[in-house]
Wavefront OBJ file of the C-alpha trace (Angstrom):
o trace
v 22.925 -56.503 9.850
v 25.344 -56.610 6.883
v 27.874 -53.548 5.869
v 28.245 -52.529 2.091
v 31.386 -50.357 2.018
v 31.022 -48.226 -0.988
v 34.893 -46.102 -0.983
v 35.551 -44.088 -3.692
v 39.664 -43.532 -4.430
v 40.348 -40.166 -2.665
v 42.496 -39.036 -5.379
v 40.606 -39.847 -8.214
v 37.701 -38.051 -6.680
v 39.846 -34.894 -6.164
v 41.370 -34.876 -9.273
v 37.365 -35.513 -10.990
v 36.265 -32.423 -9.252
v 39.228 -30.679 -10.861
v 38.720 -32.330 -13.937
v 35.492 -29.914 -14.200
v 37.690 -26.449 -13.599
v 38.763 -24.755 -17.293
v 41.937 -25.654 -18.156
v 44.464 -22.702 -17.586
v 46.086 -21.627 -21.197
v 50.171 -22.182 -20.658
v 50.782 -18.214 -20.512
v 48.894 -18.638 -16.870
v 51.904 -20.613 -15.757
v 53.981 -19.032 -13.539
v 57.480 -19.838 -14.885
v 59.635 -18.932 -11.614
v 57.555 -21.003 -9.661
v 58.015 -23.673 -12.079
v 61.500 -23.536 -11.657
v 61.715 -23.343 -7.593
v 59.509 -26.305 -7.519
v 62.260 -28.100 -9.838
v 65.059 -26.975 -7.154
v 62.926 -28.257 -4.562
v 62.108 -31.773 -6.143
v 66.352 -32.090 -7.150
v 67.089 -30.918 -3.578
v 64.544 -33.769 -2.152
v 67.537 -36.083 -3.483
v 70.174 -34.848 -1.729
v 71.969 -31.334 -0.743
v 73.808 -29.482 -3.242
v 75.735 -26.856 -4.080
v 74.955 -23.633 -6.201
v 76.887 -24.374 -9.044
v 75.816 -28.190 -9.503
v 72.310 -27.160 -8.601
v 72.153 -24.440 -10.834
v 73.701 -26.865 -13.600
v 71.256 -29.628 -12.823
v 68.050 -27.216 -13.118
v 69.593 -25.770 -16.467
v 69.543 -22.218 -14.738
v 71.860 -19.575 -14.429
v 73.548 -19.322 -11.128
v 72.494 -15.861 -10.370
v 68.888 -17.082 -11.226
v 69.451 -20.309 -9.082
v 70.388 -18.081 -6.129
v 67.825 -15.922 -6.394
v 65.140 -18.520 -6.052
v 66.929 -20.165 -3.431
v 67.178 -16.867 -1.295
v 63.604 -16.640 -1.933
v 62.926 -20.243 -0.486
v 65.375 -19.548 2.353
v 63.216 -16.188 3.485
v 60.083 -18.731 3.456
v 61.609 -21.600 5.046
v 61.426 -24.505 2.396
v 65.319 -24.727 1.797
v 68.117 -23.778 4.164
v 71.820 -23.068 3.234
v 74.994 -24.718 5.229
v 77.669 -22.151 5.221
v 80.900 -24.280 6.337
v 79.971 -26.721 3.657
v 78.173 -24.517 1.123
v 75.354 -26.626 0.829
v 71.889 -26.132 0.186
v 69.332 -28.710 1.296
v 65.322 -29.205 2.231
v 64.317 -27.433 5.553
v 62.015 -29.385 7.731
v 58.999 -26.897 6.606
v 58.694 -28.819 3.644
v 57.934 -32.000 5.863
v 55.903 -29.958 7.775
v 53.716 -28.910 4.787
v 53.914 -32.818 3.589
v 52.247 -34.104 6.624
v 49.342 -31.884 5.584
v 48.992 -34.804 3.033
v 49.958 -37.264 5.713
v 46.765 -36.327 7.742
v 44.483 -36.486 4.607
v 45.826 -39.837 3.821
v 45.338 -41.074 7.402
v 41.792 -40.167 7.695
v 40.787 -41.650 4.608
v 42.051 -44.802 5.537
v 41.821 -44.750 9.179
v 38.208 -43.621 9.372
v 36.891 -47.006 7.279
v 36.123 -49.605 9.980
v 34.530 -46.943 12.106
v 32.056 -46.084 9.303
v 31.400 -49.485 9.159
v 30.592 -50.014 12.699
v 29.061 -46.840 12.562
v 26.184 -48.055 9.524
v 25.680 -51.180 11.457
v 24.988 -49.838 14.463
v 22.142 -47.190 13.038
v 21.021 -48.976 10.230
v 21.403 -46.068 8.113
v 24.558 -44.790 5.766
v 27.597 -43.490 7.248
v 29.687 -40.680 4.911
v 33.203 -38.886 5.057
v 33.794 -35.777 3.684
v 36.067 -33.803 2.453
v 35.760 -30.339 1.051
v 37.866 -29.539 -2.367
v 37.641 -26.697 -4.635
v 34.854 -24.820 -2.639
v 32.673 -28.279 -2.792
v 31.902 -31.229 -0.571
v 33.473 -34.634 -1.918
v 32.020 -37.945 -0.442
v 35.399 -39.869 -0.180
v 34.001 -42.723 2.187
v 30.448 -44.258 2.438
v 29.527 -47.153 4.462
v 25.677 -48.667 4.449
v 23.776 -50.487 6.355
v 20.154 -50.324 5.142
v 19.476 -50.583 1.294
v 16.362 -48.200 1.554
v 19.213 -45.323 2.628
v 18.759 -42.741 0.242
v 22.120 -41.661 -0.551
v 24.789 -39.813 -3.160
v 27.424 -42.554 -4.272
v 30.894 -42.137 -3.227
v 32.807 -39.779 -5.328
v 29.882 -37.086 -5.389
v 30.959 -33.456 -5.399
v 27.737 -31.703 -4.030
v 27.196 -27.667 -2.523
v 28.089 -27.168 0.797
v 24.824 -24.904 1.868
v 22.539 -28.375 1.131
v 24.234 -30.749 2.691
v 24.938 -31.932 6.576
v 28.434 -32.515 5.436
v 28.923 -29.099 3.709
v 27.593 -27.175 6.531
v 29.816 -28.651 8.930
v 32.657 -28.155 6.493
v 31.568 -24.286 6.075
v 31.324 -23.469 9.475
v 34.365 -25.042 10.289
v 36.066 -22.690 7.656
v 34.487 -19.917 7.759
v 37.753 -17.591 7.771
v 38.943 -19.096 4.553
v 38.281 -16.580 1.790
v 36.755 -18.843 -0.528
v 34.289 -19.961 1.667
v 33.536 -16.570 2.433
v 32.956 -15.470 -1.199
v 30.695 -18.883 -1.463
v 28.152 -17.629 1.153
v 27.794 -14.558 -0.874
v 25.266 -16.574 -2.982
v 23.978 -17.570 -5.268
v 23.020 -20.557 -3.377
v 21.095 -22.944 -5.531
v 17.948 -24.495 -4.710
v 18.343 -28.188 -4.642
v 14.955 -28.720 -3.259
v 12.057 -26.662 -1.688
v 13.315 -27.498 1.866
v 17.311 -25.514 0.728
v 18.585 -22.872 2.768
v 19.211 -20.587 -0.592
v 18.867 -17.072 2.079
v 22.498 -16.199 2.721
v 21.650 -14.552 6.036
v 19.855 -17.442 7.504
v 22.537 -19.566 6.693
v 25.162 -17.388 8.142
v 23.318 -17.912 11.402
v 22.587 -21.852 11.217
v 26.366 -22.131 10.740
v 27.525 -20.053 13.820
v 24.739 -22.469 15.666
v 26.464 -25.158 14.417
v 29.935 -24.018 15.074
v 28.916 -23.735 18.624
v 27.018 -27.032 18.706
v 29.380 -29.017 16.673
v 26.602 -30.862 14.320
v 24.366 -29.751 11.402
v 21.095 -31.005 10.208
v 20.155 -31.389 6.524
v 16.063 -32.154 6.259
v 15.715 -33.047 2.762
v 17.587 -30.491 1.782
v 19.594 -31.670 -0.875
v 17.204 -34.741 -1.170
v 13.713 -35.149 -0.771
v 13.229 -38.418 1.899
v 16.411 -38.059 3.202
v 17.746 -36.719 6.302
v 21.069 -36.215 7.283
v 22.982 -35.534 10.434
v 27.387 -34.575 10.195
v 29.865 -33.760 13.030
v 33.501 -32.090 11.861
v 36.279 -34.497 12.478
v 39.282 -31.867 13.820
v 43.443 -32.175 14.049
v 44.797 -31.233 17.283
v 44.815 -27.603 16.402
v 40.804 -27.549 16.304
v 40.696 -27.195 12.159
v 38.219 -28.977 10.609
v 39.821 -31.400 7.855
v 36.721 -33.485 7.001
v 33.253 -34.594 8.506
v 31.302 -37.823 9.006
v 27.817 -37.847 8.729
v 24.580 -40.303 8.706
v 22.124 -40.346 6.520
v 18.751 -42.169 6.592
v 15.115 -41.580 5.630
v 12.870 -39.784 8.135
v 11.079 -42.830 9.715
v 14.330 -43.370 11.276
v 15.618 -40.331 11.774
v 12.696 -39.227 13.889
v 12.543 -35.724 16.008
v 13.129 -38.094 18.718
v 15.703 -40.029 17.675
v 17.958 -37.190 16.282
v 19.499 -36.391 19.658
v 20.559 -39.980 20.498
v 22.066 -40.144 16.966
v 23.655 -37.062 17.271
v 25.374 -38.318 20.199
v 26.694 -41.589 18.696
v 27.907 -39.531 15.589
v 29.566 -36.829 17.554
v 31.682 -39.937 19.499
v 32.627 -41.620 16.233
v 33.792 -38.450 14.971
v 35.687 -37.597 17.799
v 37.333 -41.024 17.877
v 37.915 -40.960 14.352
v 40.273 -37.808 14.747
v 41.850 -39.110 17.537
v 42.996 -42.137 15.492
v 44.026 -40.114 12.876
v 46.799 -38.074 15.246
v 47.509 -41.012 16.121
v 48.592 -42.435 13.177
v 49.981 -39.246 11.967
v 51.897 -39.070 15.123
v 53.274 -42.782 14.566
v 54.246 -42.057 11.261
v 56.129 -38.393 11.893
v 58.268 -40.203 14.421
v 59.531 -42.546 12.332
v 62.939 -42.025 10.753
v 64.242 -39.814 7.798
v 66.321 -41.566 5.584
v 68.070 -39.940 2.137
l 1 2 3 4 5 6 7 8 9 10 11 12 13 14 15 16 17 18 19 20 21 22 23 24 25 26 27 28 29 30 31 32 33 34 35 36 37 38 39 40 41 42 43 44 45 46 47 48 49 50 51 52 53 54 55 56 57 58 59 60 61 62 63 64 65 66 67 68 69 70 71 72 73 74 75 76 77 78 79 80 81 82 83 84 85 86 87 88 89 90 91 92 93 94 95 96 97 98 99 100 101 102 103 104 105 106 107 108 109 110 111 112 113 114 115 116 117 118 119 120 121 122 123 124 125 126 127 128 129 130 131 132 133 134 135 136 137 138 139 140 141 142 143 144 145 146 147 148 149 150 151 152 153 154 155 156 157 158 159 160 161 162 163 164 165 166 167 168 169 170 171 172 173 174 175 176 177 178 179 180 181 182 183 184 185 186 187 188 189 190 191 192 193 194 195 196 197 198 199 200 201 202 203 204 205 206 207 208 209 210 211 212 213 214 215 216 217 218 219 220 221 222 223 224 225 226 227 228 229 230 231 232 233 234 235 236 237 238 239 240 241 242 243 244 245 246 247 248 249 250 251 252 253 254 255 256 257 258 259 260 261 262 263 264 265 266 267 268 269 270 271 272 273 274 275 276 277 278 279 280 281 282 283 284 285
């Protein structure tokens, strides 16, 4: 059974979906954050000192040092004392691998979504969430009667396999908090739109580790998604497949479940992998 990879480019989805936010006027621009990112990006050269960094940023000294101070008390610069030199800390490379990560499981998780379609005849779909909404970064198919949304969708999370596993894997955050607040809108008559009972299928499916979307965001299509986790146990996307019900039977769901479930499982374990591989490789400036 032939593959059609459908991949939509991760950044140009993410930057689509914030494409369709208001643009913020320029008074909304935080101008001393503006200026400790420009320290940051002339310190990613090389260490300096105050006086040449403060020259190089076009800043006063005093207001060079107070921004570095306040980098120093949150760990993205650190100051040498003996040689009066301020550099990067390693925080910032740990907050860079947080791209790192992204990066790997968009690429990484590819050939498993392939073998994944193949092997159930149905579509296979990463996710991603970004800006309170699901993004379908990755798509994979292996039936051309799979009803599915093209790669670079942005859909709701409440209607969607994907979304719910992405919800109830961040259900702390604040923002996904305020989204299960409501409204929730009704995509078809089969949407879970009751905040309440979706509150409880996602602590279900926190504890079970898939959702189930029946034609919920698409009438004749049925959708099963597992959360694909880092080694801490956050959720940073989630694979799904998607098929029509004569496939995706009552029967059936429990043996798909558990192929999914192993894909997804192996897909994050690739992606530490590669993460890991690529963290230990050296630093040069």
């Amino acid at each position: 059974m032939s593959v059609q990879t459908l991949e939509c480019d991760a950044t140009l989805a993410i930057q689509a979906t914030r494409a369709e936010r208001p643009r913020r006027a320029a008074r909304d621009v935080v101008q001393s954050l503006v200026r400790a990112l420009d320290l940051l990006e002339i310190l990613s050269g090389r260490a300096c000192r105050l006086t040449e960094l403060a020259q190089r940023a076009k800043l006063p000294p005093s207001t060079t040092h107070r921004l570095l101070t306040t980098l120093e008390q949150k760990r993205f610069v650190c100051f040498d004392r003996e040689e009066n030199l301020w550099s990067v800390s390693s925080h910032c490379y740990a907050i860079g691998s947080g791209y790192l990560r992204r990066e790997a499981l968009f690429t990484q998780a590819a050939p498993m979504l392939n073998s994944l379609a193949s092997q159930v005849g149905a579509a296979a779909n990463l996710g991603v969430l970004e800006g309170g909404r699901l993004i379908l970064v990755r798509q994979a198919v292996g039936c051309e009667n799979s009803p599915v949304h093209p790669p670079g969708a942005n859909l709701p999370l409440h209607a969607t396999a994907l979304g719910k596993v992405l919800l109830a894997g961040g259900d702390s955050q604040p923002q996904l908090r305020g989204y299960l607040a409501g409204p929730l809108a009704r995509l078809t008559n089969r949407t879970i739109c009751d905040p309440l009972i979706l509150t409880r299928q996602l602590k279900q499916i926190k504890m079970l580790g898939i959702a189930f979307d029946d034609e919920e965001s698409l009438i004749g299509r049925r959708c099963l998604a597992a959360p694909v986790q880092d080694e801490l146990g956050q959720c940073v996307g989630a694979i799904s497949i998607t098929s029509t019900q004569s496939l995706m039977t009552d029967h059936s769901l429990e043996r798909l479940g558990g192929m999914l479930t192993a894909v997804a499982t192996q897909v994050a374990r690739t992606v530490r992998a590669y993460e890991k591989k690529a963290l230990e490789q050296p630093l040069y400036f």
